[in-house]
N, C-alpha and C positions, 0 to 999 in steps of 0.2 A: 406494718405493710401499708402504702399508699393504695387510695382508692384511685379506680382511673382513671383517666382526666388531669392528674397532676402535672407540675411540669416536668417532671422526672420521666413519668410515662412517656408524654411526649416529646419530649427528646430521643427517648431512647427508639421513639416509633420513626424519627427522621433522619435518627442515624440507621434505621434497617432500610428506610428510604435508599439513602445516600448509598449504602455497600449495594442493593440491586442497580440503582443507576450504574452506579461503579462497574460493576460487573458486566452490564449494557453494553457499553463504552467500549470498554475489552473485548467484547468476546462479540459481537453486533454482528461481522461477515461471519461468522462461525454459525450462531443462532439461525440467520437469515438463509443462509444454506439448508440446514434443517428443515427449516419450514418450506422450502424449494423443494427439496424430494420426497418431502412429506405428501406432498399437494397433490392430484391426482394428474396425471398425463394427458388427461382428455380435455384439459383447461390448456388454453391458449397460451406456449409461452410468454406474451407480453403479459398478459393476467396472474400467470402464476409468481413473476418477479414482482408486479403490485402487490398480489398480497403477501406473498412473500415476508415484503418489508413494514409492509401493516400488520400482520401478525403480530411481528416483534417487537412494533412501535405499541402497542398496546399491550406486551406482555406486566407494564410496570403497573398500568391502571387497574389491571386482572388481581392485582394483591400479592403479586411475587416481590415480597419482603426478607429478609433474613437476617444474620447478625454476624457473618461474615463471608468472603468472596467466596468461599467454595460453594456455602449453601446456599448463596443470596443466586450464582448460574444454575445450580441445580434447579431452583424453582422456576427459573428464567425457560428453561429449558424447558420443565413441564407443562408451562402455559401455554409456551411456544408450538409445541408439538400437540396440545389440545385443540387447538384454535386450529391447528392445521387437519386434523382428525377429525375435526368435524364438519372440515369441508369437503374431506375425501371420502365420506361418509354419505354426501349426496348434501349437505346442508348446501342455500347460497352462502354465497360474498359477505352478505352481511351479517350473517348468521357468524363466521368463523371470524368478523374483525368487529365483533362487537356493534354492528351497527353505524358503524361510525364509517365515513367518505375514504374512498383508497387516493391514495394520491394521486394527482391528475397532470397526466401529459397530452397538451394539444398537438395533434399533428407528427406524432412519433408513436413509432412500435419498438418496442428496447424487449431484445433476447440477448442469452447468455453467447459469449465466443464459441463460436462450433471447434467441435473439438477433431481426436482422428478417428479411425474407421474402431479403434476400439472403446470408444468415450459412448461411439454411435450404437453401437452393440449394446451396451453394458445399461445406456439410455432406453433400447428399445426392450430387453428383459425386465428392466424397473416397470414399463408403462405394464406389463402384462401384470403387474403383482397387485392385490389390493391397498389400500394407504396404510394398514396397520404394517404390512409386512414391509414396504418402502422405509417406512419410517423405521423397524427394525433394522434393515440394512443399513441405513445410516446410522443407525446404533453402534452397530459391530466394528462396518469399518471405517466408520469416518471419526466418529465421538472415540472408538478404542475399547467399549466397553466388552466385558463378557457375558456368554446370554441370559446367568439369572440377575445380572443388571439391568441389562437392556429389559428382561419381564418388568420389572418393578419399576423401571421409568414408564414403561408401554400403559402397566397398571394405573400409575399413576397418574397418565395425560388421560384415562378414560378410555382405553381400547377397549372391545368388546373380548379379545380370544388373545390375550398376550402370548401366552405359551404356542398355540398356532402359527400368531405372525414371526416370531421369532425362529419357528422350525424351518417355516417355507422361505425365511432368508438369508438363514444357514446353508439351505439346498442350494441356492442360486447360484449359478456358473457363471464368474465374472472377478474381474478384479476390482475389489474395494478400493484399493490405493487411488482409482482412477478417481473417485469420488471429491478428491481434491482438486483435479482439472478447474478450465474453466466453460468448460461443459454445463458443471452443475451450480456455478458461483454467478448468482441473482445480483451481485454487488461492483463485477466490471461488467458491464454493460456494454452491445453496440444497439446502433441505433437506426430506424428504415423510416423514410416519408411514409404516408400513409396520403396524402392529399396533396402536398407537394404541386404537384401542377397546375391544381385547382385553385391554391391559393396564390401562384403565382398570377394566375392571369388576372386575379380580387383584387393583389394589390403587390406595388413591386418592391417596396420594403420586406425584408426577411423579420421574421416573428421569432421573438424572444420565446421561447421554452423553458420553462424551468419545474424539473422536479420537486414534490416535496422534500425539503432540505431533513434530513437525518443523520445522525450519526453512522460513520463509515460510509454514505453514498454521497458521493461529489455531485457538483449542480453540472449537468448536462446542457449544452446549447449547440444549436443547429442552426452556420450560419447559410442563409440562403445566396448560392453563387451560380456556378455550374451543374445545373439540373442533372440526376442519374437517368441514363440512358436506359428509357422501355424496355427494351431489350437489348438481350449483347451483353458481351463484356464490357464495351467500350466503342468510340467512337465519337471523333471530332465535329465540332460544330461543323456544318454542312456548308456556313458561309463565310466561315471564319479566314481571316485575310488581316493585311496589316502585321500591329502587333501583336496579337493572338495565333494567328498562322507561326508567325516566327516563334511563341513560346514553346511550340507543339513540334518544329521542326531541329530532329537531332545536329543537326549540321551545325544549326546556332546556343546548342550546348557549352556553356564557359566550363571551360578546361585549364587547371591550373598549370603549372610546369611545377616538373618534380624538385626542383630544387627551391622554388620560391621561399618555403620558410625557411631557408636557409640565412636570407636577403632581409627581411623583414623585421620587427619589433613589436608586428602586431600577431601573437601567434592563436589561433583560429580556425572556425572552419572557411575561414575565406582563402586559406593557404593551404588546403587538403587538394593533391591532386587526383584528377582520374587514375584508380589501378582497376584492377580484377582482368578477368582473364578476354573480356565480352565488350570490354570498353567499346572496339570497334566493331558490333555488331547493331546494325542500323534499323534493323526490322525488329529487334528488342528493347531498342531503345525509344523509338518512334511507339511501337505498343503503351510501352510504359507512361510515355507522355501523355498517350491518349486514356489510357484509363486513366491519371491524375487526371486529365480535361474533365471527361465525362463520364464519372465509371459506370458500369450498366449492373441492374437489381441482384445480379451472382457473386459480384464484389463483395469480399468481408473488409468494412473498413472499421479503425479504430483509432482512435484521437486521444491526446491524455486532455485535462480538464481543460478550456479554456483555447483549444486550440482551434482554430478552423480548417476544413479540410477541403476549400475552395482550389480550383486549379491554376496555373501557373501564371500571374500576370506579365511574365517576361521569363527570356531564356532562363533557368536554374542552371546550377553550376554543379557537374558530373563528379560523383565521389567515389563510386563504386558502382560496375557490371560483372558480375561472374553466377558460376555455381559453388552454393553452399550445400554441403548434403544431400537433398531430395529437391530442394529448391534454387530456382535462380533467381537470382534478388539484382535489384538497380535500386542506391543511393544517390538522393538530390540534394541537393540545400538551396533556399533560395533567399538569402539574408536575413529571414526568421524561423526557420523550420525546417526541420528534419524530417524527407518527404522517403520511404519505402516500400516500393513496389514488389511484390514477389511472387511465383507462377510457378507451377508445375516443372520439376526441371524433366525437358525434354518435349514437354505439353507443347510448346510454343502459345502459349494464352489458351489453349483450348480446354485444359484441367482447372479453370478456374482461377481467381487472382485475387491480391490481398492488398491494401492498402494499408501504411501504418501514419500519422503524423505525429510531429510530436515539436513544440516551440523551444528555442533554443539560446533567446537574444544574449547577446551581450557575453555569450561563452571567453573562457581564457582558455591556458594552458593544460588546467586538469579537467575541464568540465567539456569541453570537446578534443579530448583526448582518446577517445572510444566511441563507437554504436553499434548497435546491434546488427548483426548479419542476419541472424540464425537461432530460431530455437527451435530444438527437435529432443524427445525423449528425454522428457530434463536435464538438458545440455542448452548453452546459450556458447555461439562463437559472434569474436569482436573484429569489428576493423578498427585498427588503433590509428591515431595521427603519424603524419611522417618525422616527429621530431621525439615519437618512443623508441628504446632501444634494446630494453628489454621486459620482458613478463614473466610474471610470478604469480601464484597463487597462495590463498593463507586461508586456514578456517577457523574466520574471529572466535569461534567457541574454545578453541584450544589457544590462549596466546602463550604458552612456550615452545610450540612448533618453529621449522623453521618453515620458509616460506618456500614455494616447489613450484619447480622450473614449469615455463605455459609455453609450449609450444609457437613460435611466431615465425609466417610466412615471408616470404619476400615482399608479399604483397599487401603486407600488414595486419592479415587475416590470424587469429588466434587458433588455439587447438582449443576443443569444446572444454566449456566450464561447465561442473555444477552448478544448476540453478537456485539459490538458495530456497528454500521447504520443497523442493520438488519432490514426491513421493510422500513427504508429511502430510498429517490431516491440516485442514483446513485449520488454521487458528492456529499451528503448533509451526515450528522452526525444523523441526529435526533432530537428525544427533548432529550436524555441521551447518555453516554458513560459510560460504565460500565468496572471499572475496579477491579481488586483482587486484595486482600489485605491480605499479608501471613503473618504468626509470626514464626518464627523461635523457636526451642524448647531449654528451656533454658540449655540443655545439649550441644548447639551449643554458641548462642549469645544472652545474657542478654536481653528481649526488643527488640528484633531484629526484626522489619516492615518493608516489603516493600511492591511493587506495580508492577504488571504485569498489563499488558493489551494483547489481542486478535487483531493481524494484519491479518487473516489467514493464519499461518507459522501451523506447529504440534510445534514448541516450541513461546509461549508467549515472550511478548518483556519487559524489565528491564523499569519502569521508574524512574529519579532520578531529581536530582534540584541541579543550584549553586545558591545562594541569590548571593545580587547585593556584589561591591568592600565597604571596609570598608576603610577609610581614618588612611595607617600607618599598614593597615594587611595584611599579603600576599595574593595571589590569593588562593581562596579556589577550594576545591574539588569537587567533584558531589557528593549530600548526599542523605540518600532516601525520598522522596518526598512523605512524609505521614504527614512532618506538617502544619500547617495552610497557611504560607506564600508560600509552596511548593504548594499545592492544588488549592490557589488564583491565583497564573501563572497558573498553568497548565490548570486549567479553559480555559482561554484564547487561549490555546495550544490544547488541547486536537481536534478539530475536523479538523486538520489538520493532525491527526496521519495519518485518512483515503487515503493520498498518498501515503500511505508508505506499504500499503496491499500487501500483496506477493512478496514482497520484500527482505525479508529475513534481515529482521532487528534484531538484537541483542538487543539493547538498544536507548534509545533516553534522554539527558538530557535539561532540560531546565533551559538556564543559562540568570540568569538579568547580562546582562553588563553593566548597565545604568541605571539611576533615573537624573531626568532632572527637573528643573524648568521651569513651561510656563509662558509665556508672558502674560501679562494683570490678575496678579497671578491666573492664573485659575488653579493652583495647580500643580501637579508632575504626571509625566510620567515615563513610564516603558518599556525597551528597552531589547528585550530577543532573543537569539539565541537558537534554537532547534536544536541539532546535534544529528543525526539518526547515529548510526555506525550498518554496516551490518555481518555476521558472517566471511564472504567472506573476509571482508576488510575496500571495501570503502565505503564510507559515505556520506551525504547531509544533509547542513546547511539552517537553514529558518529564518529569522531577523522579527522580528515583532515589531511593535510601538504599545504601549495601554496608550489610554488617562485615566484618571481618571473618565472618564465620560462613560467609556468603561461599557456593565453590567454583570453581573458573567453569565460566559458562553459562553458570546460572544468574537468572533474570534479578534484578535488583528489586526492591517491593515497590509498589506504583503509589508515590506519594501526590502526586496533581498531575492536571494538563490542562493544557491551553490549546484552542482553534485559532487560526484568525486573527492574533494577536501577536505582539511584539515582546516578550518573554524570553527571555535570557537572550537575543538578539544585541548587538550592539544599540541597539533603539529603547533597549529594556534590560538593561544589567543588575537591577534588581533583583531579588527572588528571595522566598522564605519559604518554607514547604515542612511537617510534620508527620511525626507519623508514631503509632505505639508501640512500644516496643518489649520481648520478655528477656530477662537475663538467662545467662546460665543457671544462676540460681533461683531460677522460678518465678523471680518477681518482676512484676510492670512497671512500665512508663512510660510520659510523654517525652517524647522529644521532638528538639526543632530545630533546625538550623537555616543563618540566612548569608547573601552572599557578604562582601568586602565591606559593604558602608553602613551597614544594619550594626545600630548600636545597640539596642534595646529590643526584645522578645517576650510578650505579656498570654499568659493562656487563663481562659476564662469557660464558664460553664462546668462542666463534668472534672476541670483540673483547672486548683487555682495557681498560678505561681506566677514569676515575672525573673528574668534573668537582665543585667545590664551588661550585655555581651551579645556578640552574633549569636548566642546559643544557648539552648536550652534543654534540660534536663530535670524530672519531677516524677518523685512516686504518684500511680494511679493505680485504679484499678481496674482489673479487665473489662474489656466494650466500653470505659468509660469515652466520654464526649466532648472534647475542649472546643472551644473558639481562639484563634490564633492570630495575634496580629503584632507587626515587627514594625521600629521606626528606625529611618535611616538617618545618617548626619545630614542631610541637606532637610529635614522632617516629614519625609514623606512617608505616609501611614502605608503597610503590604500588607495583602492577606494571599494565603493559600492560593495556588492556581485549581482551579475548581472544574475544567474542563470546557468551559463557553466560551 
């Protein structure tokens, strides 16, 4: 037996490291919710989404280690919910994050999106209950657990009366499902001035903002344009004339003609004409301009990262005015953004207004082929381009389904989708994911299918597929991922999209870089990289291993990721990725696989071996600990994508 302090020990203490951060990673919006409802209600929700995320940022330092993902959240989760229990217990701030600084936003108050009149209910019963029993409730119905779990997690984070909190949130009259909204979810965020006019008149450059940067919360900025209106919903600058008068005035709205992409080469939202039923209503449309000018402090606005939500520096061009379900919505575009307004239908502005932006540049044929109308009761409806022809729907968890007729308007309005995890708990997919399936009009592209899916952006995200390398053929391209062996990955992929929610994703491909032979022939293996690119720019990469024994639908094992980086990108066709593996017959191993030009595969540490092939294969044994590193024919040294 080694004494401790070896390097054995320590290794094996940086791989229990390694599976909590791991777990972090994964499960971060899920954790950070937790800790949200945990918190007591009488704390300010800007303060409850700071510590929120401080809790959880500190659950790794608290000592939540383990030796594999189930265990390594489990303790995640009980640090998590300590740290929160002991704030709702009357401790301060600092008391419950360890002492240590919450993250610091100047000049912004960031609360969760208001939800509907039953999110509101369900919010104002939680405030009555004490934090043991809060946290119970989120036990039940958000985590899933049952109640003598939920005791023994209660017991665990240090409740005083487990068995109490857990009875009195058993009793509570409310629906858990809502707990998933984004009511309760600390990690989309909107955002209000707090000083705003005070610092305008300090200084006339707008101030850079930025969150502490962490895992699952995107960097936030507020750029300083058009001030919110004191009060009011809305209303135009008072001396506004020129060009600013004319951006605000409907009459000078660009309006396409309906035929235009018919004419053209460039297909677009520059070629979307005005439909909906309201186009020519003047006094709806003049509102809408005016809360884009100036909206006033009742406004719910929301931006995906990077976007600004400054008002119109010239006419926008008219994409849609009608009623959707409860609401009537007006779509803008103004050569970078995708601008939605939406109001009370019937209110005329007087039930309050919503703002959504969302950037767009340099769209093609599938990536503004859709936006969003509409979400209502976990349903999302689309207005599609005028050169779709037909809709479909498909749920990537089942790919031998066939694909089921989507209702579509004259006016290119969809019939409601599921919104994919709607109803799920926070962190989970569901039993479906529901994705559109458009056809292009054969005045565009012969046959032309693809696949959107719903991250909640106003514009849907592109999906596409590379199959694996052919021996002797160049690397292929991203195609659209409507055939079979597209569908069979994506299965595997698909309930992982849900990290990537309001994120501001463009497109995601799912590429096989691998097919691998196993050991003890228990058949072949399937090695894929999902690469998320954002409208903004950057992108994140996700490696996944799927055994043959894997079953449609179910998630591939999570072998690396990447933020920020250029990783299985055309910019980065590289990749090597590992992971351990048992057979049928009980016994372990490492394995590794890398993409096309990787000749050589070396594992070191806890497995010695070295393969002269993309691939690799070596007995170990269980929790063992390799170092991994692949060279390709051009000699460039890879290692694992590690998630930074």
């Amino acid at each position: 037996m080694q004494p401790t302090g070896t390097p054995a020990k320590k290794h094996a203490a940086q791989g229990a490291v390694a599976e909590a951060e791991a777990a972090l990673v994964e499960h971060y919006p899920r954790l950070v919710r937790l800790a949200y409802l945990a918190l007591p209600a009488s704390t300010a929700r800007h303060r409850r989404v700071l510590v929120a995320h401080r809790i959880v940022q500190r659950a790794l330092r608290a000592g939540a280690v383990a030796g594999n993902g189930t265990e390594a959240y489990e303790l995640l989760r009980r640090e998590v919910l300590g740290g929160a229990l002991a704030h709702g217990t009357g401790g301060r701030v600092r008391e419950a994050v360890g002492g240590a600084a919450l993250p610091y936003v100047f000049g912004l108050r960031l609360h969760p999106r208001a939800g509907g009149s039953d999110e509101l209910a369900l919010d104002r019963a939680l405030a009555a209950l004490p934090a043991p029993a809060r946290a119970a409730y989120a036990l039940l119905g958000f985590e899933g657990l049952d109640e003598p779990a939920a005791r023994d997690v209660l017991d665990a984070a240090g409740a005083a009366d487990p068995r109490g909190a857990v009875r009195t949130a058993a009793g509570l009259d409310g629906d858990a499902a809502l707990l998933a909204a984004g009511e309760f979810d600390p990690c989309t965020v909107q955002m209000r001035p707090t000083d705003l006019l005070r610092r305008r008149q300090r200084a006339r450059a707008g101030a850079a903002i930025a969150v502490a940067g962490v895992v699952g919360v995107a960097l936030l900025a507020f750029a300083g344009g058009n001030s919110p209106s004191p009060t009011g919903t809305a209303g135009p600058p008072a001396a506004a004339s020129g060009a600013a008068a004319q951006a605000l005035d409907p009459a000078a709205l660009v309006r396409v003609a309906p035929t235009a992409w018919t004419a053209t080469g460039r297909l677009d939202f520059t070629v979307w004409p005005a439909r909906g039923s309201r186009t020519g209503d003047t006094a709806l449309l003049r509102r809408a301009l005016a809360v884009w000018a100036s909206p006033g402090r009742s406004v719910q606005i929301s931006a995906t990262p990077g976007t600004q939500h400054t008002g119109p520096a010239s006419p926008p061009q008219l994409l849609y005015a009608g009623d959707a379900d409860k609401a009537t919505v007006v779509l803008f575009y103004d050569g970078l953004r995708i601008v939605r307004y939406a109001e009370a239908r019937g209110g005329n502005g007087t039930g309050g207004a919503a703002l959504d932006f969302a950037q767009v540049p340099n769209a093609d044929i599938t990536t503004s082929a859709a936006v969003v109308v509409d979400r209502i009761d976990g349903n999302t409806r689309f207005l599609t381009a005028p050169w779709v022809a037909q809709a479909e729907t498909r749920d990537l968890l089942e790919p031998g389904q066939k694909a089921a007729p989507l209702a579509l308007a004259a006016d290119g309005t969809t019939g409601p989708v599921r919104t994919p995890g709607a109803g799920a708990p926070a962190g989970q997919c569901g039993t479906a994911w529901t994705a559109v399936q458009l056809r292009s009009s054969t005045k565009v592209a012969e046959q032309h299918a693809f696949l959107l899916t719903d991250l909640g952006d106003l514009s849907p995200v592109h999906l596409t597929f590379t199959p694996p390398p052919a021996a002797g053929v160049p690397a292929g391209s991203p195609r659209e991922a409507t055939g079979t062996p597209a569908l069979v990955s994506w299965a595997h992929s698909a309930c992982r999209l849900g990290q990537l929610r309001g994120e501001g994703v463009r497109a995601v491909n799912d590429w096989q870089f691998a097919r691998t032979a196993l050991p003890e022939k228990a058949g072949e293996a399937l090695w894929t990289c999902d690469r998320a690119d954002t409208w903004r720019g950057p992108g994140r990469a996700t490696v996944q291993f799927v055994p043959p024994s894997a079953l449609a639908g179910a998630p591939g094992t999570l072998a690396g990721q990447q933020s920020d980086g250029s990783a299985c990108s055309s910019f980065g066709r590289n990749v090597m990725a590992g992971v351990m593996w048992q057979s049928p017959a009980g016994k372990w191993y490492l394995l590794a696989a890398g993409s096309r030009d990787v000749t050589s595969i070396t594992a070191s540490g806890g497995v010695k071996a070295r393969a002269t092939a993309p691939a690799l294969a070596a007995p170990a044994t269980r929790g063992a600990r390799a170092t991994l590193t692949a060279t390709t024919k051009s000699g460039l040294t890879l290692h694992p994508l590690t998630g930074n």
